[in-house]
Phi, psi and omega in degrees: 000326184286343156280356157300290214310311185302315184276002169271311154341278180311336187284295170000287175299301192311328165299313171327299174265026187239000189283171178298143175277314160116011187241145154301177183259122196281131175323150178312159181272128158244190186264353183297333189303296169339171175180126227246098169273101177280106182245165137325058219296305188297350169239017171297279115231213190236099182250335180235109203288324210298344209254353180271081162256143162075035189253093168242140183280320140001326189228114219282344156236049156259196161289160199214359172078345126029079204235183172278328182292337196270347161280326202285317177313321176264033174288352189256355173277314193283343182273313152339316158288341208065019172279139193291331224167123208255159162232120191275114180311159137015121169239031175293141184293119174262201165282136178307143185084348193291017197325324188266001174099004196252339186265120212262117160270318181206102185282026175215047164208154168284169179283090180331326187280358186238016178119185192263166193298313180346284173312331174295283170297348148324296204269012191265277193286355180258349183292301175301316144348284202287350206034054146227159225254134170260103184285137170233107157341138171219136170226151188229347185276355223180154162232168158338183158266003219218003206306168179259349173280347174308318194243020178280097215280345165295297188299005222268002168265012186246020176192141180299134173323131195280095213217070185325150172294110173261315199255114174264013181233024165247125170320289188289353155259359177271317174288343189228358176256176185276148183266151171029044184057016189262112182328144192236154212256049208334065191301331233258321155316115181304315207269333156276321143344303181289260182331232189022276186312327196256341148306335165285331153284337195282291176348280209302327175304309190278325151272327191086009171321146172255008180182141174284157160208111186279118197259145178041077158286348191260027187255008201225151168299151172269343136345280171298338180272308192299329174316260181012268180307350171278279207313294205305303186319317182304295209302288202252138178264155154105020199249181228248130174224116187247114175250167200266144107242129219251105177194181185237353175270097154336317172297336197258321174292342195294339200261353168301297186312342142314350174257003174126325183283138201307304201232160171228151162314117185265078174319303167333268239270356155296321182322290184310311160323293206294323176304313191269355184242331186311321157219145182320191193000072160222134208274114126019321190324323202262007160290331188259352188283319187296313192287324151325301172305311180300349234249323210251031181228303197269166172255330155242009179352355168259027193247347187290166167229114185268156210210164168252301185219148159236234209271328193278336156274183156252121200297140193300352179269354155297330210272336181269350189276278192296355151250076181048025219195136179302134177290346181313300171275012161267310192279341166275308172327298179308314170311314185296286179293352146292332179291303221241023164225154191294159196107167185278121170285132156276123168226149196255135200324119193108317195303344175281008172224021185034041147342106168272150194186128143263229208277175118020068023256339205276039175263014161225076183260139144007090166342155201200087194288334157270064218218168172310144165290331235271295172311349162272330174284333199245008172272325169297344199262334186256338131343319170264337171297321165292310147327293205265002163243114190298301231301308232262346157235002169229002171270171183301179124216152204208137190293123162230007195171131180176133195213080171061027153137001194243139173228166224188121174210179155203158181249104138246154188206109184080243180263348201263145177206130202244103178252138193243127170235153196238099183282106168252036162229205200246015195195160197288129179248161154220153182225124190247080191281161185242174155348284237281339180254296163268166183246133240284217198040354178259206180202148186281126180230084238278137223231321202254309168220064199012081146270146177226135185245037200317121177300145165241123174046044192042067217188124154235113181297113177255138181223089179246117211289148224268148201027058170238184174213174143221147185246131189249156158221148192268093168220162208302150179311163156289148179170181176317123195263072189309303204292311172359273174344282186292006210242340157293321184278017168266335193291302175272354148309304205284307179313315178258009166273325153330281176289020211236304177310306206279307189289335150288324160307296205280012171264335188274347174269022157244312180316324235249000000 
């Protein structure tokens, strides 16, 4: 009998949850979907002493002891943030000093210094464990300086004349000259074609990796990438080619994208971030104006991946240091309209602890694992939001408002409409939608720092405190939930007419 009562107990809650939750059933996963951690394999962490030979921290282009065990140990710092999906430097065996991975020795072994092939796929399948996705640097335009095919006389038709880039608006010197003296690779030779494309699988056969991010694409034929991207593309389905093409023009990265490669690091639109967040009262504008453009460029434009900084810049929180201003409140604003707008966000590794760096290396100083939370709580907090709202990675947007720093946009998708407003100024904004933007009778319900908002007069009034954001979502008002209400309190009627029955029976079998 004590198991009726307990499980009479129990119908109460189960009805509870058992009520509509009121979410869809979630759509198959795209890459559109991602969010993106870019590290540093020699400057993440250190997981393994054995492997630090030739290591010094002291000196910003040596090694610094950075392995795949010292990633794998933080995959759960990086899944925790919400991030989806890791993206990796070069882990190809380099040339001594090679610490960032681009001067390529042997493109079909790893680097000693970050560990074993094992070790690789290891930190591969624990990734995957965790459901998340593994990006790998890959470069094809360049070897080492020191390569052993350089001085090979079989080889001496497997790389372009040695010539520096003078004219950077001429294609076929861009394409054929040496970058920073580093042999450069003749992809237009059937026999490096081949070698590249089939090293680019043998990866994919072997780790299980899920994507590329193709470095200095536009230094390579777009010839060579449509093979390239077919051949790659074959092996795994669904995987992902993220290209470098490092320009400020949409139109000239837009034509890479005809060979196949998904997505590009969206320089335009670095450009813009770093202007409008680097300090407070800067207008805003030319962020949703660069998305007219992608829309009207691309073939996927939610496919691009927007960035504040990587390994190749100076990090942004110099750019908020030198102009007088805490990097705290730049890197969230800034974060906030990369989390909720379209495209993938990169955030390049320090950036949850606003990591200062200048130019090239010292924008690759060492992780620093023991530093505040408060910008990781609140990278984690867009993090879950993003997740938990498709509008905010496949949906439309549209601009209701922006005025010298303050903006008011929303994303719908299906049925869901997300309004993100971001105050990048120095005083209290308010903004004010009608009928005509939202649709009236509901309420805003503030996801990051629970504000709440109710239509009035078919109007909903935003109030937001200077260099703060909120991300809103548009649902039916809130209030007393009757049938709920009623449908527990019939539950525990009946539930104490029950024990009201039992305690009568069982006075009457002692009377008995």
């Amino acid at each position: 009998m004590k198991k009726g009562i307990i499980t009479f107990i129990l119908i109460p809650f189960l009805l509870f949850y058992a009520l509509p939750a009121g979410a869809a059933e979630k759509e198959e996963r795209k890459w559109q979907d991602e969010t993106i951690y870019f590290l540093m394999v020699d400057r993440f962490s250190n997981g393994d002493a054995n492997n630090d030979f030739k290591v010094d921290v002291q000196d910003p282009k040596a090694y610094h002891g950075g392995d795949f065990k010292g990633i794998t140990e933080r995959l759960d710092y990086i899944k925790d943030m919400g991030f989806t999906a890791i993206w990796l430097t070069p882990v190809f065996d380099n040339e001594e000093k090679g610490y960032h991975g681009y001067w390529v020795k042997d493109f079909y072994n790893t680097e000693e210094h970050f560990g074993t092939m094992d070790e690789f796929k290891q930190l591969v399948k624990e990734a995957h464990k965790r459901d998340m996705k593994v990006i790998m640097d890959f470069v094809v335009n360049h070897v080492g300086y020191n390569h052993e095919w350089v001085n090979d006389p079989e080889k001496k038709d497997w790389f372009h004349e040695k010539k520096d880039i003078v004219n950077w608006t001429n294609q076929t010197e861009v394409e054929n000259g040496w970058i920073y003296g580093l042999p450069d690779l003749k992809q237009e030779n059937p026999e490096v074609q081949n070698y590249l494309i089939d090293a680019a699988k043998w990866w994919i056969e072997e780790t299980d990796i899920d994507g590329y991010r193709l470095d200095t694409v536009k230094h390579v034929p777009k010839s060579f990438w449509s093979k390239f991207a077919k051949n790659v593309k074959s092996v795994k389905e669904d995987f992902y080619l993220l290209g470098e093409v490092w320009s400020d023009d949409p139109e000239y990265i837009a034509e890479y994208e005809k060979t196949g490669i998904d997505g590009f690091v969206d320089y335009p639109l670095n450009d813009h971030l770093r202007t409008a967040f680097a300090e407070p009262d800067k207008s805003l504008s030319w962020l949703f104006t660069n998305w007219d453009r992608n829309k009207a460029f691309y073939e996927n434009p939610y496919l691009m991946g927007s960035f504040m900084d990587n390994h190749d810049t100076v990090r942004f929180t110099r750019d908020a240091i030198t102009k007088n201003h805490h990097p705290g409140p730049r890197w969230k604003l800034a974060l906030t309209y990369m989390y909720t707008s379209p495209g993938i966000p990169i955030v390049y590794y320090g950036s949850e602890i606003a990591m200062d760096g200048g130019e090239d290396p010292d924008n690759r100083r060492q992780m620093d694992f023991r530093t505040d939370k408060e910008l990781i709580d609140y990278i984690t907090k867009l993090g879950e939001v993003r997740q938990l709202l498709p509008s905010l990675t496949r949906g439309d947007m549209e601009l209701l408002e922006e005025k010298d720093g303050f903006a008011v946009y929303k994303r719908t998708y299906e049925d869901e409409t997300t309004v993100i407003a971001i105050n990048n100024t120095t005083k209290s904004q308010k903004a004010v939608l009608d009928s005509s933007q939202l649709e009236e009778g509901k309420e805003l319900r503030g996801m990051i720092a629970d504000d709440l908002i109710r239509s009035k007069d078919g109007k909903y009034e935003l109030i937001i405190d200077r260099e703060e954001a909120e991300v809103y979502v548009l649902a039916e008002k809130s209030g007393l939930n009757i049938p709920l209400i009623a449908a527990l309190a019939a539950v525990y009627s009946a539930f104490m007419i029950f024990i009201y029955l039992l305690w009568k029976r069982s006075k009457k079998k002692k009377s008995e």
